[in-house]
C-alpha positions in Angstrom: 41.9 1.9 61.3 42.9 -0.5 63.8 41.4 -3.5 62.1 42.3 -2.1 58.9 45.9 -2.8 59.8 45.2 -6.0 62.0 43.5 -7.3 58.6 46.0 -6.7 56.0 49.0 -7.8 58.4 47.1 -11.4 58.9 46.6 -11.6 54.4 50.2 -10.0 54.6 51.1 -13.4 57.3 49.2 -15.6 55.6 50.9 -14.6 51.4 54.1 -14.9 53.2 53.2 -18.5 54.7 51.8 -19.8 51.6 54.7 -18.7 49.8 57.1 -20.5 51.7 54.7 -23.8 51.8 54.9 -23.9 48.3 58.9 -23.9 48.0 59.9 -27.3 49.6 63.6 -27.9 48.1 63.4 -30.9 45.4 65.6 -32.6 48.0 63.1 -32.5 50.7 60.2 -33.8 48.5 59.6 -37.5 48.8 60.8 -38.9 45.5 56.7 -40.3 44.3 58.5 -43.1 41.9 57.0 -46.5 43.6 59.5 -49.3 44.3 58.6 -52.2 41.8 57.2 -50.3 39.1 58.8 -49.9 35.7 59.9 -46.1 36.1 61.7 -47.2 39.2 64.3 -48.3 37.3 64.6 -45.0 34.6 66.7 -41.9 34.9 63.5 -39.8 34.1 60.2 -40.3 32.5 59.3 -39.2 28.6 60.1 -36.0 28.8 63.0 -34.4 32.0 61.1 -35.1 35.5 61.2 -31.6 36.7 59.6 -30.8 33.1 56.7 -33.3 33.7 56.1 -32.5 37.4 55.2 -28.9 36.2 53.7 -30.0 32.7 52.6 -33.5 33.0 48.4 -32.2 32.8 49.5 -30.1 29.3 50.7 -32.8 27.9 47.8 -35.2 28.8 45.4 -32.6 27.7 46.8 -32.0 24.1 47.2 -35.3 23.9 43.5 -35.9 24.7 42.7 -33.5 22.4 44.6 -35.2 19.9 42.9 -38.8 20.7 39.4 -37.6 21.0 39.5 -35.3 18.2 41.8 -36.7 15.7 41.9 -40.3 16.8 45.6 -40.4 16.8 46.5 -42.7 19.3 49.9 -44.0 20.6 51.9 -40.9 21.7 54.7 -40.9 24.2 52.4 -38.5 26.2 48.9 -41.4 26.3 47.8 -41.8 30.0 48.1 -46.0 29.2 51.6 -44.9 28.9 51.7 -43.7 32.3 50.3 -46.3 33.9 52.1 -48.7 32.1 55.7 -47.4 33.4 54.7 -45.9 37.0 52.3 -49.1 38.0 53.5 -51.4 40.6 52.8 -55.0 41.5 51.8 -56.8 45.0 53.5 -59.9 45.9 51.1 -62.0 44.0 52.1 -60.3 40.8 48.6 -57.8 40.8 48.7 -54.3 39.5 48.0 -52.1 42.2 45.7 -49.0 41.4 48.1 -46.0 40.2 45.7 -43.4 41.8 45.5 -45.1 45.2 47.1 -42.9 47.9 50.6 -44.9 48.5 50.8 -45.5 44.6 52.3 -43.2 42.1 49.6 -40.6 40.4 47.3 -40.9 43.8 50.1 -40.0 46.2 51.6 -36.8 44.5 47.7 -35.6 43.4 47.0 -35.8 47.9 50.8 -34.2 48.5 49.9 -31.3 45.8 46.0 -31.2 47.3 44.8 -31.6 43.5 42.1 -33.7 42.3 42.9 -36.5 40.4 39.8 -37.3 38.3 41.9 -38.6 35.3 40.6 -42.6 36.8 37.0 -41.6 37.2 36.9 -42.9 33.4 40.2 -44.5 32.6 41.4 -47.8 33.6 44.1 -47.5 36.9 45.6 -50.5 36.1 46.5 -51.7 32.9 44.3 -53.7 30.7 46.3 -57.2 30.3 46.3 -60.5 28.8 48.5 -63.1 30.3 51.3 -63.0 33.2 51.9 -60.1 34.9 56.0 -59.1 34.3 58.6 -58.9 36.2 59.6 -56.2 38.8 61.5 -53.2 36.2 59.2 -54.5 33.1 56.4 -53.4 31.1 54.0 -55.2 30.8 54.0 -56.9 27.1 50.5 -56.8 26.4 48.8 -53.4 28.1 46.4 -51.8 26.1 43.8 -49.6 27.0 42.2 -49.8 23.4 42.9 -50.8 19.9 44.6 -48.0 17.8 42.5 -46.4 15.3 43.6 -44.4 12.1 44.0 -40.8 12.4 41.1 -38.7 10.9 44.1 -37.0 9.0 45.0 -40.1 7.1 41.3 -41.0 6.5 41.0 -37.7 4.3 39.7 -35.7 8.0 36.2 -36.9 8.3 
């Protein structure tokens, strides 16, 4: 009986900790935006931030779904487009990995303990021709492939 109670206090102690580790005011939450990168410089991303903090991974799945399966490319939700805003540059004008630790995607993924496997295929830097811009710009030329017609409009073959 004894460690009957012992048992459920400590899962009891341990909901009730977890809980409270999971509510971190917005405030208090280091704002993941790097200096130097294009979204740096925006009120929020494509959609409101506190919307794509908790939805962000819907929206890239449908929209994988939608590339993959439909070939509709383009979106405001493609991952290019998300490296292409939240990238940052080194002094020597180099795109710096988005998913490394102290860079945009790889820093919030380690603060939320969630794997970020998204860069395991896709580029973390964008694919460019050319000069890399300014601080606050996109850069002209980042593709991460060529469009390609949706199956809809080729009669859904």
């Amino acid at each position: 009986m004894a460690k009957a109670v012992l048992r459920a206090s400590l899962v009891a102690t341990g909901l009730v900790w977890a809980l409270l580790a999971q509510t971190v005011p917005a405030g208090d939450v280091k704002r993941y935006v790097v200096e130097g990168s294009r979204a740096a410089g925006l009120e929020s991303c494509v959609e409101p931030t506190e919307r794509m903090r908790r939805e962000h991974m819907e929206f890239i799945k449908h929209q994988r779904i939608a590339t993959v399966h439909e070939g509709i490319r383009g979106t405001k939700h493609r991952l290019s487009g998300c490296v292409e805003c939240h990238i940052s540059y080194d002094a020597e004008r180099v795109p710096r990995p988005i998913d490394r630790r102290d860079q945009f995607c790889g820093a919030c993924h380690a603060f939320a303990a969630v794997d970020l496997n998204c860069f395991d295929c896709h580029a973390a830097v964008p694919n460019v021709s050319g000069p890399a811009p300014e601080v606050g710009e996109a850069h002209p030329t980042a593709v991460v492939a060529p469009s390609v017609e949706s199956r809809r409009e080729l009669g859904g073959h």
